[in-house]
C-alpha positions as CSV (number, residue, x, y, z in Angstrom):
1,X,0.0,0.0,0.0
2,X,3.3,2.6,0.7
3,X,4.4,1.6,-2.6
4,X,1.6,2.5,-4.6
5,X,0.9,5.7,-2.6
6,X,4.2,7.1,-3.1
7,X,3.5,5.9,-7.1
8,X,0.6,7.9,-7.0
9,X,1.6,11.0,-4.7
10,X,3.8,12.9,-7.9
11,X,0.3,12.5,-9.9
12,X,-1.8,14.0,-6.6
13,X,0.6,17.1,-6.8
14,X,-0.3,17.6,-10.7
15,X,-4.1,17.8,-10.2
16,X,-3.4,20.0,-7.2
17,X,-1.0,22.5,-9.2
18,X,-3.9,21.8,-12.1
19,X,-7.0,23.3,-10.3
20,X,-4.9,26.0,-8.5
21,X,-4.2,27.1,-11.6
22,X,-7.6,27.0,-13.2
23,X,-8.6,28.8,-10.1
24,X,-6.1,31.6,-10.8
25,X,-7.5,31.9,-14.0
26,X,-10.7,31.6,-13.3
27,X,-12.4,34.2,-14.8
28,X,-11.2,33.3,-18.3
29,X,-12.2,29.7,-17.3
30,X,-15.6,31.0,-17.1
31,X,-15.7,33.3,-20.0
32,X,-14.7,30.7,-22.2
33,X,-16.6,28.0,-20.7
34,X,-20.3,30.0,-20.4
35,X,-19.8,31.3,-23.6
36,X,-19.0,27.9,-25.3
37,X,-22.1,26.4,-23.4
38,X,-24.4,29.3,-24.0
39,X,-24.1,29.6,-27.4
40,X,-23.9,26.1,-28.4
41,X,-26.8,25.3,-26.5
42,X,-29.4,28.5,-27.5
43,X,-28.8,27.8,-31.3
44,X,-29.0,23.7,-31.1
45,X,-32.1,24.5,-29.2
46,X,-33.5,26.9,-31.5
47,X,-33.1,24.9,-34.8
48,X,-34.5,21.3,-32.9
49,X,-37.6,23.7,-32.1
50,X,-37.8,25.1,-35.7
51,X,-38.2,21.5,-36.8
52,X,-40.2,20.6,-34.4
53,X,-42.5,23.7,-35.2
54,X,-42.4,22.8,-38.9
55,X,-43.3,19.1,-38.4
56,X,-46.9,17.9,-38.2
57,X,-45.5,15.5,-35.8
58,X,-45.7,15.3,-32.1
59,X,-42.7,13.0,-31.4
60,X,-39.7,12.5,-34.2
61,X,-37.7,9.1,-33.5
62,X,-39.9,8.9,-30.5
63,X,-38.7,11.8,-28.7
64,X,-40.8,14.6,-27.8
65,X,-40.0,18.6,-28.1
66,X,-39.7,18.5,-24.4
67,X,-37.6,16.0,-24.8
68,X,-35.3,17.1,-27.2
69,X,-34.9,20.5,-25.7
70,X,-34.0,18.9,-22.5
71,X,-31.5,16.5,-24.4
72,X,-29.6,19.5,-26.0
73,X,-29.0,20.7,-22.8
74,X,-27.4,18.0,-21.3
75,X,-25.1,16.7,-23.9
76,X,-23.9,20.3,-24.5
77,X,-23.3,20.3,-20.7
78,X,-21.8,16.5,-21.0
79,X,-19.5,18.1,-24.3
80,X,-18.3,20.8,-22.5
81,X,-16.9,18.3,-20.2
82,X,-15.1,16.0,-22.5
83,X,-14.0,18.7,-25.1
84,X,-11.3,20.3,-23.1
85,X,-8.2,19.5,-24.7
86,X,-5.5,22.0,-23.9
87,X,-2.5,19.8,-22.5
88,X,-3.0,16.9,-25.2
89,X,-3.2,19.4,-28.0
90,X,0.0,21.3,-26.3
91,X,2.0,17.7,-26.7
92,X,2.3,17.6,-30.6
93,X,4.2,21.0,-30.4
94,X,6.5,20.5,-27.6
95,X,7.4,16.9,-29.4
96,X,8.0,19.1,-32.3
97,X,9.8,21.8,-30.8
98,X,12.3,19.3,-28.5
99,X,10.4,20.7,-25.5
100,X,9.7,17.2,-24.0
101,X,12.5,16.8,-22.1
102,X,11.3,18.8,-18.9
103,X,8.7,15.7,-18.4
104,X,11.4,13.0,-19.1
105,X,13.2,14.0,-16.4
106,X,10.1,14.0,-14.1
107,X,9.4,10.7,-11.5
108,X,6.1,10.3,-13.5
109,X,5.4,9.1,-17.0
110,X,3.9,10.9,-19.7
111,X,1.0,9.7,-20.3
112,X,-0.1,10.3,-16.3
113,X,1.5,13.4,-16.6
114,X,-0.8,14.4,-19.6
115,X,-3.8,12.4,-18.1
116,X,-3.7,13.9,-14.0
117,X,-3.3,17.4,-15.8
118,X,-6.1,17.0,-18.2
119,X,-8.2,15.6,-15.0
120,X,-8.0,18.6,-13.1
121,X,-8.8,21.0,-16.0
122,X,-12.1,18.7,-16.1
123,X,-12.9,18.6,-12.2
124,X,-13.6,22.4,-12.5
125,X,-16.0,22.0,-15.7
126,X,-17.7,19.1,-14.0
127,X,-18.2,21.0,-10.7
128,X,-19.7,24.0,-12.8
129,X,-21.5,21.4,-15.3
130,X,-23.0,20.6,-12.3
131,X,-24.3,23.5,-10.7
132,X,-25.6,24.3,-14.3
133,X,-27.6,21.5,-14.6
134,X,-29.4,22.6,-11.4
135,X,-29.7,26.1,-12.0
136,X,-30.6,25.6,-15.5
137,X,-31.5,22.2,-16.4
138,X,-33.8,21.4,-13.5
139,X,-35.9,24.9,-14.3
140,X,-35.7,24.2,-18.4
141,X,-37.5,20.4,-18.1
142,X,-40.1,22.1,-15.3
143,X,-40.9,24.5,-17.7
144,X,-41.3,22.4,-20.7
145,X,-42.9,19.4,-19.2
146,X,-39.8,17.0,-19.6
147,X,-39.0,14.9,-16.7
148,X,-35.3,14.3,-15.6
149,X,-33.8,11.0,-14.3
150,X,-32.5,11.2,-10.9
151,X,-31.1,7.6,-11.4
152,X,-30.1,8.2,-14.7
153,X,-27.7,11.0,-13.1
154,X,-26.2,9.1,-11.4
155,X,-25.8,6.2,-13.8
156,X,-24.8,8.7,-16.3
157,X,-22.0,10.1,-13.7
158,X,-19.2,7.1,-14.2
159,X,-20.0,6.7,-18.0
160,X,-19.0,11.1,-18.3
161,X,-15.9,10.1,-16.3
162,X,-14.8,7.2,-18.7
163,X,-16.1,9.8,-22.0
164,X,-13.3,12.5,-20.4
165,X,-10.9,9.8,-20.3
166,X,-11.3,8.4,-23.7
167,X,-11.4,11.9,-25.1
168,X,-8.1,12.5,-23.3
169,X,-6.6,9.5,-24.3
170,X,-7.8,9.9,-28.4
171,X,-6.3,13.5,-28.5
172,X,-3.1,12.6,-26.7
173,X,-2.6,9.4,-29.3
174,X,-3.3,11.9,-31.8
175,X,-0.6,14.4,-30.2
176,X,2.3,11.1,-30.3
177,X,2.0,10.8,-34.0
178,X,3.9,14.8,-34.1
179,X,7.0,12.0,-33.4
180,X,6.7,11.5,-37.3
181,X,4.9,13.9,-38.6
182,X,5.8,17.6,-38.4
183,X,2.2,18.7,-37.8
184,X,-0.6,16.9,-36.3
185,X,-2.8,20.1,-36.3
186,X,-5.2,18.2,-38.8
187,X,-6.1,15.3,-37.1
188,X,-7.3,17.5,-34.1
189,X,-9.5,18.9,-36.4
190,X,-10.8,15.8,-37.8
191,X,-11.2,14.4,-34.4
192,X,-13.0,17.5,-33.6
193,X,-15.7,17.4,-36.2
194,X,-16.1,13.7,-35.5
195,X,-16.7,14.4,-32.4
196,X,-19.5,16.9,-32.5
197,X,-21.3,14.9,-35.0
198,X,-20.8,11.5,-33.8
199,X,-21.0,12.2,-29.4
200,X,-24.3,13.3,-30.1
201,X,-24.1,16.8,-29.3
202,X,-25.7,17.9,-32.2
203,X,-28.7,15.6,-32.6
204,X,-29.3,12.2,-30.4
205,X,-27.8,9.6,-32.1
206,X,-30.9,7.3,-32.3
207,X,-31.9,9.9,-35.0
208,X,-29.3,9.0,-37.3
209,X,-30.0,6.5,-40.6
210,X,-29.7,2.6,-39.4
211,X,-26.5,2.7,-41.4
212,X,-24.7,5.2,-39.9
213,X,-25.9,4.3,-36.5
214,X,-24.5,1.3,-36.8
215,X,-21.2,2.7,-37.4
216,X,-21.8,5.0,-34.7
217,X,-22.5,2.3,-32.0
218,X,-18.8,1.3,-32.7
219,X,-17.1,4.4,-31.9
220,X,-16.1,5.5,-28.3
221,X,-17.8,8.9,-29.1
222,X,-21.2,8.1,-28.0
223,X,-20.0,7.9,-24.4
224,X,-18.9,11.6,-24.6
225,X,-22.4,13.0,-24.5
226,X,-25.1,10.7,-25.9
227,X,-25.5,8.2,-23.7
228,X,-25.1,10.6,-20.2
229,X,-27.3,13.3,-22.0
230,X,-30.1,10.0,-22.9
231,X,-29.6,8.2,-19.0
232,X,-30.2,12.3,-17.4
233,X,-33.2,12.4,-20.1
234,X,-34.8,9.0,-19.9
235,X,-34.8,8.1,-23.3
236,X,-32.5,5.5,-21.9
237,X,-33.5,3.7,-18.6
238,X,-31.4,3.7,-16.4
239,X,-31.6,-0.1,-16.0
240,X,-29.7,-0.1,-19.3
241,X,-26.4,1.8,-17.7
242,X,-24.5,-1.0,-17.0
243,X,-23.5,-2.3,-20.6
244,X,-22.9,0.8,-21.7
245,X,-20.2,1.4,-18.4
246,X,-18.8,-1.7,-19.0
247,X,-18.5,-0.7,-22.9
248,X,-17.1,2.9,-21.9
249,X,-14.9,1.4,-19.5
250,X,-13.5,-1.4,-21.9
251,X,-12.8,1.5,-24.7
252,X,-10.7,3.1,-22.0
253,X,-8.7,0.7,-21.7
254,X,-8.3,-0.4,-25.2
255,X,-7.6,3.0,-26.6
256,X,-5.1,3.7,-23.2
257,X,-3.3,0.3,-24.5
258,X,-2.6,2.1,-27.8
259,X,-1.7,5.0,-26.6
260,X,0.6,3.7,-24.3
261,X,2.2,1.7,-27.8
262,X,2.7,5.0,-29.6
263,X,4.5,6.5,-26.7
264,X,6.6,3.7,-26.7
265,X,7.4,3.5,-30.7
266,X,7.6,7.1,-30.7
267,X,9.9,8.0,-28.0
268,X,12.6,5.9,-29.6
269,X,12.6,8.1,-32.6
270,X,12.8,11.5,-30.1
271,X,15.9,13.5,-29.8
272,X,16.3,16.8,-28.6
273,X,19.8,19.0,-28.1
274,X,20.3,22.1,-26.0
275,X,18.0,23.7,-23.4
């Protein structure tokens, strides 16, 4: 038990040194962060109602206006989460610049470096995801008749926490590839687009043509904000949380496995002189 705390202590002091700094900064935190979630959300919202509005239908792919609006909501509030990316994206540049060897000569590896940092940038967008969803979210589904899961919150709570981590892990594998390429600017992009269209943020997945669904269903992205935006809503019971944890949870580790390969393959090709 020692041995593993003093493993994890070096990790401990990165997330501490993480949120103090996203404290000190805290008002561009929440510029950035409010804006992103404002915006995003009020025009999502406003489109899904001008379709509902132009529809003679009451329900489309069985989910109700109330529904939908309440949806948007939470999987822009489970995005904003997950999208945080700053010290994954910030990895392709210093392997490009020679600017990795301040973390080689660290106690800790990379990839926890990376991961501890990236945690506590999260823990601050999950405590104020969190207070948003009760000043705003709880209010929003009073007002338009759509009822909220309390189980599904807490279903959807370890399924987010697995999304951050494969979101984490997909950027910094992208990030590892700058050990070949000279920029890797492009594949953040990519993964970027993918990711708003196939998390769900945009539209609930179940809306999608059978086709592309099923191509959907098996990507990682769909536990970034569909599924914890559908347990919170109720479109999926919450009875149905545990496969989807235990899929999350197994893309983790898969996609940590490969990560951890690229490192590996990658740092063997690294050099750096000077500094």
């Amino acid at each position: 038990m020692s041995r593993w705390s003093d493993a994890w202590r070096p990790y401990k002091g990165v997330i501490r040194a993480g949120l103090a700094n996203a404290v000190e900064y805290r008002t561009n935190f929440l510029i950035d962060t409010l804006a992103w979630l404002v915006v995003s959300a009020a025009v999502n919202m406003y489109l899904w109602y001008a379709v509902y509005e132009s529809s003679s239908q009451a329900a489309l792919a069985s989910i109700t206006l109330p529904q939908m609006l309440s949806y948007i909501v939470c999987a822009t509030l489970c995005a904003s989460i997950c999208r945080k990316g700053r010290f994954e994206r910030a990895t392709g540049e210093e392997i490009r610049n020679g600017e990795l060897n301040k973390y080689l000569v660290k106690p800790i590896t990379h990839i926890g470096y990376i991961l501890a940092a990236a945690t506590a940038e999260r823990i601050i967008s999950l405590q104020l995801t969190t207070i948003l969803v009760i000043v705003v979210g709880i209010p929003l589904a009073l007002t338009t008749g759509a009822a909220l899961s309390w189980m599904g919150m807490l279903c959807a709570l370890p399924i987010l926490l697995c999304g951050m981590m494969i979101h984490s892990l997909i950027a910094l594998m992208l990030s590892y590839f700058a050990f070949w390429l000279d920029e890797v600017w492009t594949f953040h992009v990519v993964k970027d687009i993918s990711f708003w269209f196939l998390s769900g943020q945009l539209l609930p997945l179940s809306t999608l043509p059978p086709d592309v669904l099923r191509i959907s269903n098996l990507l990682p992205f769909q536990y970034l904000a569909y599924i914890p935006a559908s347990l919170i809503v109720g479109t999926i019971p919450a009875s149905a949380a545990v496969p989807y944890f235990a899929g999350a949870l197994a893309w983790m580790i898969i996609l940590y496995g490969i990560t951890l390969f690229v490192w590996k393959r990658g740092i063997m090709r690294y050099s750096a002189f000077g500094g």
